[in-house]
mmCIF file of the C-alpha atoms, coordinates in Angstrom:
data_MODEL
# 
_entry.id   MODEL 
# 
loop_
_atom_site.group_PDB 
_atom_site.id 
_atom_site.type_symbol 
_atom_site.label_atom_id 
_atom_site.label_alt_id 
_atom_site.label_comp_id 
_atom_site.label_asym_id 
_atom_site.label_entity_id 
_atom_site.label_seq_id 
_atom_site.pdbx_PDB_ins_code 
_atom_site.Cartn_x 
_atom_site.Cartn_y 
_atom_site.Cartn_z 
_atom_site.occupancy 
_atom_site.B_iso_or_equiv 
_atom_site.pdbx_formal_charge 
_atom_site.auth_seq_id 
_atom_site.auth_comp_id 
_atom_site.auth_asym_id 
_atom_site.auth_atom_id 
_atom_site.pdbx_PDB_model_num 
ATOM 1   C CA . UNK A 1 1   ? 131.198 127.240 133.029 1.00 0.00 ? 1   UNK A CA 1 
ATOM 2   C CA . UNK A 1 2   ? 130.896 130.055 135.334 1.00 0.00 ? 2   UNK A CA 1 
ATOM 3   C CA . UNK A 1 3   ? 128.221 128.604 137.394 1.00 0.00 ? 3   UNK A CA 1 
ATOM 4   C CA . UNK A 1 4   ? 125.828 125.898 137.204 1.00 0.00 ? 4   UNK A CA 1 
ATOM 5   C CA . UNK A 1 5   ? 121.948 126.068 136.876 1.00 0.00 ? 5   UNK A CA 1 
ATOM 6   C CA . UNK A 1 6   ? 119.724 126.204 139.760 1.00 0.00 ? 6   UNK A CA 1 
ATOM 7   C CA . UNK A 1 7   ? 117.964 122.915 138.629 1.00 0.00 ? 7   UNK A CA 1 
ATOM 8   C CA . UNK A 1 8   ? 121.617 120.982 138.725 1.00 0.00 ? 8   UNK A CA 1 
ATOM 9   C CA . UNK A 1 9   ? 122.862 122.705 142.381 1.00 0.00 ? 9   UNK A CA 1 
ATOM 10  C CA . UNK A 1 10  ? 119.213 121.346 143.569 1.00 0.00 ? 10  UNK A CA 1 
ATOM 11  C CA . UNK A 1 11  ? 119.640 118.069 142.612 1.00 0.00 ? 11  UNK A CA 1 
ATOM 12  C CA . UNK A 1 12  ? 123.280 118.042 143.664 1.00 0.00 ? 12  UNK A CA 1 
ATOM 13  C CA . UNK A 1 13  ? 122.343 118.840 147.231 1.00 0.00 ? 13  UNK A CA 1 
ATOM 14  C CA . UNK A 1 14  ? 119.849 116.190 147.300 1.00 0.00 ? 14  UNK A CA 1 
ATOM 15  C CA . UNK A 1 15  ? 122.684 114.032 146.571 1.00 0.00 ? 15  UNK A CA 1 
ATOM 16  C CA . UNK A 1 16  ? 124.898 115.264 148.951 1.00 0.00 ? 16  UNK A CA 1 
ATOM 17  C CA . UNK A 1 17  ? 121.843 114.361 151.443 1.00 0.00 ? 17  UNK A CA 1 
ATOM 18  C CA . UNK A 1 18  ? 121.764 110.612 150.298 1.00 0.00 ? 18  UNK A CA 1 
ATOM 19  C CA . UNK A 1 19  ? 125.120 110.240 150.356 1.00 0.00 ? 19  UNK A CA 1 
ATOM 20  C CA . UNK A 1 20  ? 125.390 111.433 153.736 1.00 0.00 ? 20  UNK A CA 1 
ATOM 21  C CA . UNK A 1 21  ? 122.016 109.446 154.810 1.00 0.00 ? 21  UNK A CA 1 
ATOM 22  C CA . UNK A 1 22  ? 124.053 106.082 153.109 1.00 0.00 ? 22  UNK A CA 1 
ATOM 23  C CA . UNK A 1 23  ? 127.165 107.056 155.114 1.00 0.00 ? 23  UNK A CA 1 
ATOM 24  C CA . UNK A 1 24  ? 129.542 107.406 152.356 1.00 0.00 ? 24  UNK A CA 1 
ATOM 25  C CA . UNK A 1 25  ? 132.326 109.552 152.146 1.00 0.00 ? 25  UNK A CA 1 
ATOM 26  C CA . UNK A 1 26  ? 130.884 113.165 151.720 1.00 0.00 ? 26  UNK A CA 1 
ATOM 27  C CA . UNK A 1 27  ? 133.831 114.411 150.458 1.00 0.00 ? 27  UNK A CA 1 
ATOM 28  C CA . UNK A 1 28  ? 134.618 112.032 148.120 1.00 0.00 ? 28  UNK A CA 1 
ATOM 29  C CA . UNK A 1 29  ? 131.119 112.610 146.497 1.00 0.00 ? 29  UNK A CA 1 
ATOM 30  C CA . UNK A 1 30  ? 131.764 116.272 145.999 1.00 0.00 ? 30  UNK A CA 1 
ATOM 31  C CA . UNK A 1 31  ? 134.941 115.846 144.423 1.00 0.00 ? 31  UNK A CA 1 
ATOM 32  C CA . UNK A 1 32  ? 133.092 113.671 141.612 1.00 0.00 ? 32  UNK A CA 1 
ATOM 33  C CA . UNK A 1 33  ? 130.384 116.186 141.337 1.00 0.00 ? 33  UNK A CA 1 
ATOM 34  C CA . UNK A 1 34  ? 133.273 119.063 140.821 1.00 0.00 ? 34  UNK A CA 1 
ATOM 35  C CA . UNK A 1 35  ? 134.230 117.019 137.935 1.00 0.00 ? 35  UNK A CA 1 
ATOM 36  C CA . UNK A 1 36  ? 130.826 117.481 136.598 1.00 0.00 ? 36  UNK A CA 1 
ATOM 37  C CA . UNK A 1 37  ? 130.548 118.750 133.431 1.00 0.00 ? 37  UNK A CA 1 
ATOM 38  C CA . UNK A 1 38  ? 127.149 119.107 131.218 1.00 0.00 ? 38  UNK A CA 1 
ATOM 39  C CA . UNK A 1 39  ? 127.334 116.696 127.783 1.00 0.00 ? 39  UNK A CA 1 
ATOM 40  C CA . UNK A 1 40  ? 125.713 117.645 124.339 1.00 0.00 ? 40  UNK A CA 1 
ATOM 41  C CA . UNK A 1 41  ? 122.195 118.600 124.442 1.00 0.00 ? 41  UNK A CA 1 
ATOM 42  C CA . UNK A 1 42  ? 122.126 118.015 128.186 1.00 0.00 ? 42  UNK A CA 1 
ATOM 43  C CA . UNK A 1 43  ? 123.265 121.713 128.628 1.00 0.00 ? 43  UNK A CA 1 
ATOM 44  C CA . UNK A 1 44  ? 126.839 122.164 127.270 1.00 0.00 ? 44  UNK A CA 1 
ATOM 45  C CA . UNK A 1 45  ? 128.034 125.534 126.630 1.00 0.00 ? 45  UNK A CA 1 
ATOM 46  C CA . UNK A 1 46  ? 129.759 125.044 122.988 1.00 0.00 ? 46  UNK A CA 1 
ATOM 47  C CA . UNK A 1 47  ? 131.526 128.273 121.996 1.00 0.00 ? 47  UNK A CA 1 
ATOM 48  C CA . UNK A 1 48  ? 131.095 129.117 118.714 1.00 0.00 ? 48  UNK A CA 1 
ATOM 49  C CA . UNK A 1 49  ? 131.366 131.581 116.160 1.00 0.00 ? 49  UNK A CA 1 
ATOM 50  C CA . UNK A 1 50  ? 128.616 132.904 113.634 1.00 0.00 ? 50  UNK A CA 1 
ATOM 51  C CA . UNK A 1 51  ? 128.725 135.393 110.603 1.00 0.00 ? 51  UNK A CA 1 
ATOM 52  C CA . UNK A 1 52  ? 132.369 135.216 112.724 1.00 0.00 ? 52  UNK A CA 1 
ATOM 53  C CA . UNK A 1 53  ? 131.219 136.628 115.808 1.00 0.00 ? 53  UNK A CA 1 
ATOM 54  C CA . UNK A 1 54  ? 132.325 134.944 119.197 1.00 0.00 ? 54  UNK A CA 1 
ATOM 55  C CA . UNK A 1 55  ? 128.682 133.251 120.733 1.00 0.00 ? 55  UNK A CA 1 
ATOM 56  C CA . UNK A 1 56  ? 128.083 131.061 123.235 1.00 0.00 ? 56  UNK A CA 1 
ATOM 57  C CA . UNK A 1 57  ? 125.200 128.433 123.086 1.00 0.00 ? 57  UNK A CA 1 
ATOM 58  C CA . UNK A 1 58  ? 123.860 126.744 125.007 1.00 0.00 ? 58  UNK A CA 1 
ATOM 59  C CA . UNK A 1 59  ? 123.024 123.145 123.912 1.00 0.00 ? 59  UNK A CA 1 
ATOM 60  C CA . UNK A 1 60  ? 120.537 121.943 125.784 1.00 0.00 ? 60  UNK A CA 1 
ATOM 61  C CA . UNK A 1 61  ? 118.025 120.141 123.259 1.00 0.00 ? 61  UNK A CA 1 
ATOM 62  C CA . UNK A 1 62  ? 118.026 116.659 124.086 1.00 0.00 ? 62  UNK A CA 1 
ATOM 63  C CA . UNK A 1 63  ? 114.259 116.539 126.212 1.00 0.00 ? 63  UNK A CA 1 
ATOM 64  C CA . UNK A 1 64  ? 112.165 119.528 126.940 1.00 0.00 ? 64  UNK A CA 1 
ATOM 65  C CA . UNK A 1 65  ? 109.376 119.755 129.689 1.00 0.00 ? 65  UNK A CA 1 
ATOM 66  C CA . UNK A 1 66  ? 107.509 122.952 131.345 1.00 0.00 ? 66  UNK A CA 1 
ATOM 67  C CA . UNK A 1 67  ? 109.817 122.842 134.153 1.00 0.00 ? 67  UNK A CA 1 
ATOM 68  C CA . UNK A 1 68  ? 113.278 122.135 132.447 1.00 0.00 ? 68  UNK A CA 1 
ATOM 69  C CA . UNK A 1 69  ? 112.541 124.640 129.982 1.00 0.00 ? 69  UNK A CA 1 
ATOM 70  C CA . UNK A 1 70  ? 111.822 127.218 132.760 1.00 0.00 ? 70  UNK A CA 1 
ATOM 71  C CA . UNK A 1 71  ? 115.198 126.129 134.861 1.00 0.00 ? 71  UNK A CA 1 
ATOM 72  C CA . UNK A 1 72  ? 117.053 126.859 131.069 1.00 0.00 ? 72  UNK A CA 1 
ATOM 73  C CA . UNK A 1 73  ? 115.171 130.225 130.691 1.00 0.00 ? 73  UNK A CA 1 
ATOM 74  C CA . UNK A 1 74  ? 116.770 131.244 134.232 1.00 0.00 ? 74  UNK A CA 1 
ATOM 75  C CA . UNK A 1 75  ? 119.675 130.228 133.846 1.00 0.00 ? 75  UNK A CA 1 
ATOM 76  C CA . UNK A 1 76  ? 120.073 131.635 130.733 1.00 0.00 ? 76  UNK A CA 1 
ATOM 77  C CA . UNK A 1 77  ? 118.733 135.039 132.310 1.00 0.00 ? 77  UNK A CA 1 
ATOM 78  C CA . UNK A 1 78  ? 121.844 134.831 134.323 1.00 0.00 ? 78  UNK A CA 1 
ATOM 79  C CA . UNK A 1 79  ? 124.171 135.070 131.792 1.00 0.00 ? 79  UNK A CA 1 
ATOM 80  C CA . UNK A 1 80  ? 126.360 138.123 131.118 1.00 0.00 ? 80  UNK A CA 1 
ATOM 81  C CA . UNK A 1 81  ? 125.785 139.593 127.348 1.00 0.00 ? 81  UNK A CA 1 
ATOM 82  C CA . UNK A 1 82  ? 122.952 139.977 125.062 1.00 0.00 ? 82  UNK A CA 1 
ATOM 83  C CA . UNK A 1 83  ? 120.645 136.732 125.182 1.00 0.00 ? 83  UNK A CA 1 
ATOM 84  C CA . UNK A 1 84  ? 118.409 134.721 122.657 1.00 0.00 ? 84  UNK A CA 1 
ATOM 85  C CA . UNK A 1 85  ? 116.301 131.918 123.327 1.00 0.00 ? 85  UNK A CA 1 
ATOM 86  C CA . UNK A 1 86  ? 115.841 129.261 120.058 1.00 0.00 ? 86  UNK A CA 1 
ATOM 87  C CA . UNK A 1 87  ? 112.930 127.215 121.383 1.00 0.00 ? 87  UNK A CA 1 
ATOM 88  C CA . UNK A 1 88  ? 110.837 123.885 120.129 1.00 0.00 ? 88  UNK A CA 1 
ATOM 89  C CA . UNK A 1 89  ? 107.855 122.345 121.084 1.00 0.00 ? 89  UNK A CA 1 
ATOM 90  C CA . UNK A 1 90  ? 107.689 120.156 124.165 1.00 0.00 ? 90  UNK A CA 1 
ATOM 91  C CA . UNK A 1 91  ? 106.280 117.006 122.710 1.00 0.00 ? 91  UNK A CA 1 
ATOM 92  C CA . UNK A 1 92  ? 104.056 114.034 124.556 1.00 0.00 ? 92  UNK A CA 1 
ATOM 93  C CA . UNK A 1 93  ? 102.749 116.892 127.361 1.00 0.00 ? 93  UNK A CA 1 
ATOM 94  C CA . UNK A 1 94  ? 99.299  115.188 126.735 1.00 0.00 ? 94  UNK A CA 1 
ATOM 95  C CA . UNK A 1 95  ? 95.566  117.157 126.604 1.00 0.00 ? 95  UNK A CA 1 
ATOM 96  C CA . UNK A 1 96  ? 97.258  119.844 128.715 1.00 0.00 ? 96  UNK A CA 1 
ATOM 97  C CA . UNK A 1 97  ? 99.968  120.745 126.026 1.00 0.00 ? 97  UNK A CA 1 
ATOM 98  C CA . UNK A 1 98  ? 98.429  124.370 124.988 1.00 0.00 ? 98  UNK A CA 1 
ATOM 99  C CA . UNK A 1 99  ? 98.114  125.318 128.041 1.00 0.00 ? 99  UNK A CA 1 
ATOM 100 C CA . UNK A 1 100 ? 101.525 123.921 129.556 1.00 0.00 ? 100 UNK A CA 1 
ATOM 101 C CA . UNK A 1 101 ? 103.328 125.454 126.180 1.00 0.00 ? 101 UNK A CA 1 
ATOM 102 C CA . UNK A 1 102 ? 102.110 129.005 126.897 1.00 0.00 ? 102 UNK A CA 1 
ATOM 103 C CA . UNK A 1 103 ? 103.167 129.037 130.508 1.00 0.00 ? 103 UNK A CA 1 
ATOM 104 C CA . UNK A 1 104 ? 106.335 129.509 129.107 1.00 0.00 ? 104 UNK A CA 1 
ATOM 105 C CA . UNK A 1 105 ? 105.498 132.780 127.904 1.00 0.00 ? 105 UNK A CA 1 
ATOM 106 C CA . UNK A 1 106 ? 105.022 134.224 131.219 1.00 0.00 ? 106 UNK A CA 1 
ATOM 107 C CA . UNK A 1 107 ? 108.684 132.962 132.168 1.00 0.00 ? 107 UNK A CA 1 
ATOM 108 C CA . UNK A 1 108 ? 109.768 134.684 128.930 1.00 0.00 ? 108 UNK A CA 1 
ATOM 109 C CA . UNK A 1 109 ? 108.692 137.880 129.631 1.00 0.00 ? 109 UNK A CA 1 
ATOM 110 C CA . UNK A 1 110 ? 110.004 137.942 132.975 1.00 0.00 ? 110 UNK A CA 1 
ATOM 111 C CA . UNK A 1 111 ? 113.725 137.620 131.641 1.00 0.00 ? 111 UNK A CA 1 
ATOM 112 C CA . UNK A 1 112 ? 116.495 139.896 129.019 1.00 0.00 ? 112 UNK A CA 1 
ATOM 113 C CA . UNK A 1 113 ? 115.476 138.091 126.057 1.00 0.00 ? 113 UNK A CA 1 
ATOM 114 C CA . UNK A 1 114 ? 116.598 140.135 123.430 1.00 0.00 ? 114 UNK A CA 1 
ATOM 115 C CA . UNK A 1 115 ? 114.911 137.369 120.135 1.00 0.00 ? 115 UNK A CA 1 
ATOM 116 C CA . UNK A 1 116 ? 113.441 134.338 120.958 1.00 0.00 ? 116 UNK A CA 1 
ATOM 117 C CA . UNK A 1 117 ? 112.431 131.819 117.974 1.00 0.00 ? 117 UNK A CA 1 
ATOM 118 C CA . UNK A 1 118 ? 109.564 129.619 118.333 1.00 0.00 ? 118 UNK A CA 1 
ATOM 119 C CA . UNK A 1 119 ? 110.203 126.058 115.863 1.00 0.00 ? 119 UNK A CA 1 
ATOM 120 C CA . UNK A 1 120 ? 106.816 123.895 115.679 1.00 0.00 ? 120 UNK A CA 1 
ATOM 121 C CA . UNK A 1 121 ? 103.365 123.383 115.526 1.00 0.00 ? 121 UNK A CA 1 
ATOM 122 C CA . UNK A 1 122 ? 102.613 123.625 119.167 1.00 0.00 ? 122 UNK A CA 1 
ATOM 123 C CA . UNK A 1 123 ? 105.472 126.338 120.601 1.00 0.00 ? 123 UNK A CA 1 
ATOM 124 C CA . UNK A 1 124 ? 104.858 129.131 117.835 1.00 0.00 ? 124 UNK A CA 1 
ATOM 125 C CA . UNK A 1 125 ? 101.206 129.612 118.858 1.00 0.00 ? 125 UNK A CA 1 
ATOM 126 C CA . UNK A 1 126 ? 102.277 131.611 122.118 1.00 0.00 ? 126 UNK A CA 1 
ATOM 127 C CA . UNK A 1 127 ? 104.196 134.312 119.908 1.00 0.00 ? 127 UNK A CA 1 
ATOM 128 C CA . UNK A 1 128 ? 100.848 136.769 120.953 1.00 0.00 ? 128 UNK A CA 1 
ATOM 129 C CA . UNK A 1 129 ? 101.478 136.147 124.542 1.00 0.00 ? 129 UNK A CA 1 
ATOM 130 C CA . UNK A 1 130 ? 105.393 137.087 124.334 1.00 0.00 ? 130 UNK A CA 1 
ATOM 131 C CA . UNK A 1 131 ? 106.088 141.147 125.542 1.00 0.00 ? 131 UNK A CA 1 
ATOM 132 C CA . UNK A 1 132 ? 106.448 142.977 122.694 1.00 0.00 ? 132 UNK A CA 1 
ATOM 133 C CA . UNK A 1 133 ? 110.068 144.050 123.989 1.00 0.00 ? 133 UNK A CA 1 
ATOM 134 C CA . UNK A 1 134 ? 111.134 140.760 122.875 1.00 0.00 ? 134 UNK A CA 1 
ATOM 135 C CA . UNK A 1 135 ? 111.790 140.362 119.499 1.00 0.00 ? 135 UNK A CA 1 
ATOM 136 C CA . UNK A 1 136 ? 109.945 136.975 118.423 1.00 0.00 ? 136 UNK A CA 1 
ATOM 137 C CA . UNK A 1 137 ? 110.580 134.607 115.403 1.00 0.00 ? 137 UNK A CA 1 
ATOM 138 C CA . UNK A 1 138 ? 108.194 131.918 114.666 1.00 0.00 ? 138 UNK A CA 1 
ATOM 139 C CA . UNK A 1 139 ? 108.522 128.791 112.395 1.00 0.00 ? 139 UNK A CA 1 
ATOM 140 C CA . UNK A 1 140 ? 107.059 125.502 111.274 1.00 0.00 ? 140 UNK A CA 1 
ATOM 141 C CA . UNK A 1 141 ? 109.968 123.088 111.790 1.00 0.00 ? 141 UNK A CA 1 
ATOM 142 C CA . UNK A 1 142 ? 113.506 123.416 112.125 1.00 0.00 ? 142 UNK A CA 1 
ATOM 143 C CA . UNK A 1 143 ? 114.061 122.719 107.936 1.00 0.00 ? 143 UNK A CA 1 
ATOM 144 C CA . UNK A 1 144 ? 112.380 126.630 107.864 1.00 0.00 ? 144 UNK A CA 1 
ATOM 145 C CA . UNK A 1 145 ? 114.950 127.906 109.942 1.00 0.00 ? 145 UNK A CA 1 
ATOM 146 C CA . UNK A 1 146 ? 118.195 128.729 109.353 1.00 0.00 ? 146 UNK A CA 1 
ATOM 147 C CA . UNK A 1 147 ? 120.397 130.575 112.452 1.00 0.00 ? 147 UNK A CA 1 
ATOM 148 C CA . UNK A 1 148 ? 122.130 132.200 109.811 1.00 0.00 ? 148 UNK A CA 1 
ATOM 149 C CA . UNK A 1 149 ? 119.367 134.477 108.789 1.00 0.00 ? 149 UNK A CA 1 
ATOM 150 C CA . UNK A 1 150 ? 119.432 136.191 111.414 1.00 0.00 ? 150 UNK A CA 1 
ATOM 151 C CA . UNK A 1 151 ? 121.596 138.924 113.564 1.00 0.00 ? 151 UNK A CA 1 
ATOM 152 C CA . UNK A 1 152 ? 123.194 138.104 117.117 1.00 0.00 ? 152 UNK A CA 1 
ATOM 153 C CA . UNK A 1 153 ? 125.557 140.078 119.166 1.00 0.00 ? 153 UNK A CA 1 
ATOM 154 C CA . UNK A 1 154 ? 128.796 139.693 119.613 1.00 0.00 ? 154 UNK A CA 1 
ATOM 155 C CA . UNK A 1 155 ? 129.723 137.629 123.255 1.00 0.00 ? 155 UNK A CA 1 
ATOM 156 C CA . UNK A 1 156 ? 125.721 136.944 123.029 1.00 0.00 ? 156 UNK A CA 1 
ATOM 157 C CA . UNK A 1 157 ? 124.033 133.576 124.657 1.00 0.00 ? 157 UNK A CA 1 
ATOM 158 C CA . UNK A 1 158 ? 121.840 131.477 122.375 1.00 0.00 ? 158 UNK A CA 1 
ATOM 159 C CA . UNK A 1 159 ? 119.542 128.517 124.305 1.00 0.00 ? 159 UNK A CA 1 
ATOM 160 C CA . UNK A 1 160 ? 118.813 125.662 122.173 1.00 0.00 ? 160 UNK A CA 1 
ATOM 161 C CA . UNK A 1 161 ? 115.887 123.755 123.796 1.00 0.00 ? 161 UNK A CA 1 
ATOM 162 C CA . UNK A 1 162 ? 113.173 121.732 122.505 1.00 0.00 ? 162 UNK A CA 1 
ATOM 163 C CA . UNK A 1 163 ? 111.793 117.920 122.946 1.00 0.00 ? 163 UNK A CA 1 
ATOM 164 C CA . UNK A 1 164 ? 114.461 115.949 121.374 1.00 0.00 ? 164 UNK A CA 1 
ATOM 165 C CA . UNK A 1 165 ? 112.033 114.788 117.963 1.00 0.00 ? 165 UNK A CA 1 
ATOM 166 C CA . UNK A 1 166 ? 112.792 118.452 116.715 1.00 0.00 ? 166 UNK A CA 1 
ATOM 167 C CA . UNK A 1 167 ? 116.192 117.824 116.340 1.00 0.00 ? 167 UNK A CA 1 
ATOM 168 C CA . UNK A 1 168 ? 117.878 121.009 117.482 1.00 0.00 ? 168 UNK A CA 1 
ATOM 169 C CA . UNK A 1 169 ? 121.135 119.674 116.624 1.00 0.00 ? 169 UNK A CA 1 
ATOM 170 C CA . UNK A 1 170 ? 120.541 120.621 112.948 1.00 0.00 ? 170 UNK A CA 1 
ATOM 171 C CA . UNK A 1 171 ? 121.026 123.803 113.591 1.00 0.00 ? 171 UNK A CA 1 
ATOM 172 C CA . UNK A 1 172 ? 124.628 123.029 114.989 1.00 0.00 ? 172 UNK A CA 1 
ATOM 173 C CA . UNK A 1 173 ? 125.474 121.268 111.628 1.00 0.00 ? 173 UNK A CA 1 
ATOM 174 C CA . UNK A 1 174 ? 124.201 124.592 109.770 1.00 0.00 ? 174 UNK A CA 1 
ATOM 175 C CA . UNK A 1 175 ? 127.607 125.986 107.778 1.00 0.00 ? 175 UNK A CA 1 
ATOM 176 C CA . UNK A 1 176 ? 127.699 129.420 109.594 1.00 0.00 ? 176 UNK A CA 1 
ATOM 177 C CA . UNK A 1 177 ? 128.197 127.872 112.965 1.00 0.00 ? 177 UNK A CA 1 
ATOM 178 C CA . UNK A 1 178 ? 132.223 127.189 113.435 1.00 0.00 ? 178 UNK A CA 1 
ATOM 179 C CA . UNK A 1 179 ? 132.517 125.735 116.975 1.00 0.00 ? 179 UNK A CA 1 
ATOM 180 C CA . UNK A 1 180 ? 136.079 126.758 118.714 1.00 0.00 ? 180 UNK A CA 1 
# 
């Protein structure tokens, strides 16, 4: 990984502070977190090819919330290449969860998105909010889509990120996708 996301470095810091505050060895704490490296669905980049074209995705599908989904949309804004964002609904956001799920828009439009796909009920309603410069895809579940339907650049970015009831790892397990 080239660098990590802003969310991770924050909380790393804050446990560079506790370990100091305990007393512990420092330096033995950032030699574990150099070891660090993101698991499936927690944001591991997988390479991959599809329609046999070199892709990188990032897999980071295992919870969703307004604020994790905003660090992913940064950090994925960082990335070199064309990028596309495959998002799901953030489920058990309560009476606030229209309101919290178009926020994201705004975040969105801000960024290089070249296609995002919204999968569910909840996410797909803020495809009127999203710039028009931004190619936008919206579906019912993820049995409607299929990655392979659609075009991606070569050396492009995909985010995966939804609430982990969507099941974003389906699309991994689709037969165009040959991870490297």
């Amino acid at each position: 990984m080239p660098f990590i996301a802003k969310h991770l470095a924050e909380n790393f810091v804050i446990c560079f502070i506790i370990v100091n505050y305990l007393g512990y060895d420092l330096e033995k704490a950032v030699e574990i977190i150099k070891k660090y490296t993101p698991k499936m669905g927690r944001g591991k980049i997988l390479d991959v090819k599809i329609k046999n074209k070199p892709i990188k995705i990032i897999a980071d599908y295992y919870n969703s919330s307004p604020t994790s989904l905003k660090s992913a949309i940064e950090y994925l804004s960082l990335m070199n290449g064309s990028k596309y964002a495959i998002i799901g609904d953030m489920t058990e956001l309560g009476k606030d969860s229209q309101k919290l799920h178009c926020s994201i828009a705004y975040y969105l439009n801000k960024t290089n998105i070249k296609k995002v796909f919204l999968i569910g009920q909840i996410i797909k309603n803020i495809s009127n909010l999203i710039d028009q410069s931004i190619e936008c895809f919206c579906y019912d579940n993820i049995e409607k889509f299929d990655i392979s339907d659609h075009f991606f650049d070569y050396n492009s970015y995909i985010l995966l990120k939804a609430s982990r009831s969507l099941h974003f790892e389906k699309i991994l397990n689709q037969g165009v996708i040959n991870v490297l």
